[in-house]
N, C-alpha and C positions, 0 to 999 in steps of 0.2 A: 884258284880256277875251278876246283870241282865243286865249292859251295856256290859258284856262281852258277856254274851250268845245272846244278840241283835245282836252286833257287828259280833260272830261267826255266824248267821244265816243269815245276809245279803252279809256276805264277801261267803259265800257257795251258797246262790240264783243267786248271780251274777257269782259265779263259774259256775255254771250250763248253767246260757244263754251264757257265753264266751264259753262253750262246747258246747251246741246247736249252734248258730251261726258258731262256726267252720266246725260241720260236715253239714250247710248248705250249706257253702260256698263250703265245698269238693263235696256235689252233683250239687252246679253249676257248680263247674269248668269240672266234669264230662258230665255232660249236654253242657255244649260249645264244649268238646271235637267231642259228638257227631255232633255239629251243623257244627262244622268247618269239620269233615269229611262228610258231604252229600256236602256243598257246596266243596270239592274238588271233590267229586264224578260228582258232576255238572258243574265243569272248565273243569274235565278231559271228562266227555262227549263233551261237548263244541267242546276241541280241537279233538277230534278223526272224528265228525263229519265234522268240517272242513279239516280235511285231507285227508277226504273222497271221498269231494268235488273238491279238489285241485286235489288229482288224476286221476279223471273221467277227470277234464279241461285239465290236461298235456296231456292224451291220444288222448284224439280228437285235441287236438292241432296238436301232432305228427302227427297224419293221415291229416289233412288238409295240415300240411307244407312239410310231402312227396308232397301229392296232387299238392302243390305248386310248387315243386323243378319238377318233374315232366314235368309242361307246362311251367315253366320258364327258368329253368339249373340254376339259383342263387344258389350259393356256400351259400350265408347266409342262406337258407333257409334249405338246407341237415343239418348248421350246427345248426341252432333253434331246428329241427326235430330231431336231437342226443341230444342235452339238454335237451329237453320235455322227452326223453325217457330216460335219465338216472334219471332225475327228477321222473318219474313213479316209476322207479325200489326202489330209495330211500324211496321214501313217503311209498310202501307197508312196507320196513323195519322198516320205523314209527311206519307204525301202527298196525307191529306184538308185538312192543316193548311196544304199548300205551295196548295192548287188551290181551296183553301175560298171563290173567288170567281168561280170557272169550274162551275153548278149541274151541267152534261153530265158534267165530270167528277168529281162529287161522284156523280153516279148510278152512272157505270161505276164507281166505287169499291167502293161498296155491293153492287153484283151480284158483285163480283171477290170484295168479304169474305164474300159468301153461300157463292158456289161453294168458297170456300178454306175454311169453318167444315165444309161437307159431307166438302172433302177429311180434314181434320181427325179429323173424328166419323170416315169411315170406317177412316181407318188406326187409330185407337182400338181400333175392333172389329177390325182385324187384328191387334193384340198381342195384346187380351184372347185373340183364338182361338187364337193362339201355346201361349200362357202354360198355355191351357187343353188345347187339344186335340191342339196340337202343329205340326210344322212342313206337313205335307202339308195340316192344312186350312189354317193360315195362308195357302199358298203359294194356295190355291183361291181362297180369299176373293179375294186380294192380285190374283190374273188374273181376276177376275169383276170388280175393280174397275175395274183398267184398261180393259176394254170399255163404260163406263158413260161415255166420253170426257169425265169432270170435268178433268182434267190439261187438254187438248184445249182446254176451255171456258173455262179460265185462263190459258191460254197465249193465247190468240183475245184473251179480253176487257183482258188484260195488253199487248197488241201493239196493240189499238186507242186504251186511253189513250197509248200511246206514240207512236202516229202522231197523234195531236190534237196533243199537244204539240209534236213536229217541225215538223208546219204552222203553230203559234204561231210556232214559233223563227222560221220564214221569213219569216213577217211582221213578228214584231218586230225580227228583223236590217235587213229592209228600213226600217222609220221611223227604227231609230240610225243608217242611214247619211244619212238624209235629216235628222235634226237635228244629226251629224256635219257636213254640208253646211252648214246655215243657221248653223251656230256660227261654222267659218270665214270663211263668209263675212262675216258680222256684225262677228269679231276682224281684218279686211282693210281694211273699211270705215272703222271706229271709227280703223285704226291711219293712216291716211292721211290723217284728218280730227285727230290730233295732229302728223302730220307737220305740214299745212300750221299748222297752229297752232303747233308752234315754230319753224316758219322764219320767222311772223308775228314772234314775240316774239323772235325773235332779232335781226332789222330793227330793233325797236323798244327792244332795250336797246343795239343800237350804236349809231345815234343821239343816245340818250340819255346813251351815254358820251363822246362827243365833244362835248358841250355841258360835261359834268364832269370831262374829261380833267385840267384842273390842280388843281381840289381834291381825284382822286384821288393826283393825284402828290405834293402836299402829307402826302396821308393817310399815302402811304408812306414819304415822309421821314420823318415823326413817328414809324412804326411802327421804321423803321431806328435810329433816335435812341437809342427807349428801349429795345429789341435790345442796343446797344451800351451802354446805361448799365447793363442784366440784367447781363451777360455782366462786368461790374469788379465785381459783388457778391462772387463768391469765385472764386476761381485756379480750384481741384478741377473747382469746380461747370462753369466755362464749357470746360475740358478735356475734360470728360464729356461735354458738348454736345455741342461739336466732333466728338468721335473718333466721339460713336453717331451723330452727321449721313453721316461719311463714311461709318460702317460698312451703312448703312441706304440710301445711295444710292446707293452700286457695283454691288451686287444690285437695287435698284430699277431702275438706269438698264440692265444687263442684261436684266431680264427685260423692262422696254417695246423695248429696242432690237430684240433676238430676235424679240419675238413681234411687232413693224410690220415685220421682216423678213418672216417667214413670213406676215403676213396679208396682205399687196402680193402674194403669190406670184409673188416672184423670185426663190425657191429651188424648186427642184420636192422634189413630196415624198417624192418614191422616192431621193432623192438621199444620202447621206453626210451633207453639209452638213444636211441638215433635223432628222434624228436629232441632232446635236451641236449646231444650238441649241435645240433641246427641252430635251436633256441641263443644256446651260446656263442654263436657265430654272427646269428642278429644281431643282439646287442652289442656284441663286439662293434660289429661294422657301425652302431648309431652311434655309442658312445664315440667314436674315432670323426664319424660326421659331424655332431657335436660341437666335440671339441677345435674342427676347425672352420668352422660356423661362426664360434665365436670369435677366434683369430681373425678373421675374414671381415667380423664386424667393430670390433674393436678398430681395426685398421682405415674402413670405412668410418668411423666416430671420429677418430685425430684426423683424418684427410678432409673432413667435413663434407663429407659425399653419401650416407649415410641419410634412408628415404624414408617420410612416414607419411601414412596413407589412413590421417583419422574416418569411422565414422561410427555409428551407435551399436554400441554391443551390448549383450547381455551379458556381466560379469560373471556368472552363475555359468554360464555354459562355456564360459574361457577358462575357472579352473576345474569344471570338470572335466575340458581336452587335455591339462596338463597333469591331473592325476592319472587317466588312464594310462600314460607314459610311466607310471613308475605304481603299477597296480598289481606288478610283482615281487618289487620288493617292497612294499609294505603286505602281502603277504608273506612273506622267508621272515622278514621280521618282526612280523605280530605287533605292528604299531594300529595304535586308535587314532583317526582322522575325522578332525572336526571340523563344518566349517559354518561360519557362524556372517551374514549380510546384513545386514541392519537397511530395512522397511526403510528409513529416512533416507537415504542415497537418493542425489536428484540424476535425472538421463546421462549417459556417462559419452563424451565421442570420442575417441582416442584411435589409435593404429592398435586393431587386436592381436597382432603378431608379436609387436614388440611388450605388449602389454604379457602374452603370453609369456617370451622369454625373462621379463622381471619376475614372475611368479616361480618360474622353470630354476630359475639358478637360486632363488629362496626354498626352494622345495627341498631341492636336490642336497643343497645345505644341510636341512633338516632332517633329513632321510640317512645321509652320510655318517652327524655327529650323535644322533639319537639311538641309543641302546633298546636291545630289543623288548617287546612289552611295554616301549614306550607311546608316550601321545604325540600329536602335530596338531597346533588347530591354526586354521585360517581365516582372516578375520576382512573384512570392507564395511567401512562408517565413515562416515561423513568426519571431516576435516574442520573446513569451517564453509562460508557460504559460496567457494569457488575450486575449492578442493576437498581430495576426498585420501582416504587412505587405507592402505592395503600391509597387513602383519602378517609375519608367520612364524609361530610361537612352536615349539621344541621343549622336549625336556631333557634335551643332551650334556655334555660333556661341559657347558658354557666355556667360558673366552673371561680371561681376567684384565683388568681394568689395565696392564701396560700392553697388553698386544691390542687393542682396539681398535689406536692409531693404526696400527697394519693390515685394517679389512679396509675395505674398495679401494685399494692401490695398488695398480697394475702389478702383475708376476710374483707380488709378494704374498707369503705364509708363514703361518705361524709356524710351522715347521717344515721346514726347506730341505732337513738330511734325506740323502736315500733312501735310509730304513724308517722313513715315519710310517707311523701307523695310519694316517689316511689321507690316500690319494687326489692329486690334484694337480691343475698348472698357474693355480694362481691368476685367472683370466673371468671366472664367473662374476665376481661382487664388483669387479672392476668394468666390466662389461654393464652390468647393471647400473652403477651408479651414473657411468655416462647415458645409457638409455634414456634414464630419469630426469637427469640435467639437464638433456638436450629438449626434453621436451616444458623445460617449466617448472621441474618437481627437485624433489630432493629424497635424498635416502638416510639410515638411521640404523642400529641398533643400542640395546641392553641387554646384558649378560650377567647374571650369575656364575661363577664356577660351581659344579659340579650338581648344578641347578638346570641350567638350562639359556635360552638367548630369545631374544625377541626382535626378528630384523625388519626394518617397516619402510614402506615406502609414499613419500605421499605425490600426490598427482594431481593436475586440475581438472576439471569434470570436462572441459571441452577447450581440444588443444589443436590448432590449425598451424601449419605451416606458413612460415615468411614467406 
């Protein structure tokens, strides 16, 4: 009875903060409501003020580029002077539309459209007098009009909707900073009122684990049991396992170790040191992308969904994007990189992605089995007259004549233990080899032990989709 009424009074206290917390949340969201309308009140001043401005420059324009047509007779310029003034006329429709709840400035609008339709009418009658009588009366009229200060009257009534607005701006700058205020404040509140509520619940599931410490330890045996009975269903399958665990934790266990380094801030950040595990935290995270890149495409290759998108590339500029990916370890390793095109290659159209990633997991090969001080060269020459071919020559470790059989076949390696000395899931050549296939080509190596290998791919110079 008293685990009940325990039970019933903590399942009802945590009811209660799920309901506080809710109707917290509903007055922040209320509160943002507010914050997001001042700042549109603040865009929408923004723009009305700028169209305020636009309009003042179209008018004087217009008067200049009469002025202009005037002493010049340039057809271009009557015809600027008609655009600036239709431009006027637009912009007030603007921004009777932008202000259409401000009545003061729906009045100055209408006195501004009076005064600009007069302007309007009278430079009318200064072309017709043009046209008609010629430039000296034009010119009359044109300074009889400017003494009538309408220009003056537009300018005035143009500058006063423009300081209304201004004094909007100020006051609505002033409320967004004040719902600015009350939002953080509110998201401060709210967020210290979940703090204490999972340090509550966090109380209350240790507790509660130490009453089930042995039936979770049970649970985990049981979970380990049938791990281990998974793992005897096939050889391959629990190989694969393996090698993507390790390949998937090196880089995981880098990027946490790095980044609880640098978040302790026990390395300063001006430092050497802070740069190089950032660095190592990059490639952690690409290497991990990477690898399931390929997972992702490999699976795309057997589902037959798997897209290629040919058209003309420059080969030359696809492996210089896949050396730069790996232009620091061939620095750390002080390899020499050759690459060697042969002039005869006729125009190549292929999918440059996928063409990159055959080069990418031959490289990478390379770079992996190849001792330091050593060479890499890569090689494109013509095939025969519809195909062409693509090497990348190593002076590694080479591969003896009975592992051979176990390059481009999915999940398999030449060395599968825990403790091999180099790293892998058994997915790049196998990845490759489909790439190659799918498109028409075929793939290949030769090996030396303790010489080197030479893996090659060949390809047809122009490969279209069914």
């Amino acid at each position: 009875m008293k685990n009940y009424l325990r039970k019933k009074r903590t399942n009802t206290f945590f009811l209660l903060c799920v309901i506080l917390l809710f109707f917290g949340q509903y007055y922040l969201y209320q509160e943002n409501k507010q914050l997001l309308q001042a700042n549109n009140w603040l865009s929408h001043t923004d723009v009305v003020i700028e169209e305020v401005d636009n309009l003042r420059i179209d008018i004087f324009n217009s008067l200049r580029l009469l002025e202009e047509y005037l002493l010049s007779h340039n057809p271009s310029d009557l015809e600027n002077y008609k655009i600036n003034l239709n431009n006027s006329v637009s912009e007030i429709v603007k921004l009777k539309n932008l202000t259409k709840d401000n009545a003061m400035q729906i009045s100055n609008l209408n006195l501004l459209k009076n005064e600009l339709d007069i302007e309007i009418a009278n430079n009318e009658k200064i072309l017709e007098t043009f046209n008609q009588k010629g430039f000296n009366a034009a010119t009359n009229l044109f300074l009889s009009r400017l003494n009538q200060n309408v220009i003056q009257q537009i300018d005035e009534k143009s500058m006063e909707i423009k300081t209304i607005e201004e004094s909007l701006l100020k006051h609505r700058d002033i409320s967004a900073q004040g719902a600015k205020e009350s939002f953080y404040f509110t998201m401060f509140v709210l967020s210290c009122l979940a703090d204490v509520l999972f340090i509550i619940l966090l109380l209350y599931i240790r507790a509660r684990d130490k009453k089930h410490f042995q039936l979770q330890q049970e649970y985990q045996q049981s979970l380990i049991y049938k791990a281990e009975k998974a793992e005897e269903v096939s050889r391959i399958k629990s190989e694969f396992l393996a090698n993507m665990s390790h390949e998937l934790r090196n880089p995981l266990n880098a990027i946490i170790g790095f980044a609880e380094i640098i978040h302790s801030e026990k390395v300063d950040k001006v430092s050497p040191k802070h740069k190089e595990f950032l660095e190592d935290i990059i490639q952690s995270g690409k290497h991990l992308l990477q690898l399931i890149n390929d997972i992702l495409d490999l699976a795309k290759i057997e589902s037959d969904e798997m897209e290629f998108h040919p058209e003309v590339i420059n080969i030359n500029h696809v492996i210089e994007e896949v050396l730069i990916l790996f232009q620091q370890n061939i620095i750390t390793k002080k390899l020499q990189v050759q690459i060697n095109i042969d002039s005869k290659l006729k125009r190549i159209i292929i999918d440059p992605t996928r063409l990159k990633q055959v080069i990418y997991n031959y490289f990478s090969n390379a770079i992996k089995f190849t001792p330091e001080n050593g060479s890499i060269t890569i090689r494109v020459m013509p095939e025969d007259a519809t195909h062409f071919r693509i090497e990348v020559e190593d002076t590694g470790v080479g591969i003896a004549g009975a592992d051979l059989k176990k390059l481009f076949v999915k999940f398999q390696q030449l060395d599968s233990s825990h403790g091999k000395k180099y790293q892998g899931a058994g997915i790049g050549l196998a990845l490759t080899r489909h790439i190659v296939e799918a498109q028409k080509g075929r793939v290949g190596v030769t090996s030396t032990p303790k010489k080197g290998s030479v893996f090659f791919a060949i390809l047809p110079y122009h490969f279209h989709n069914n």
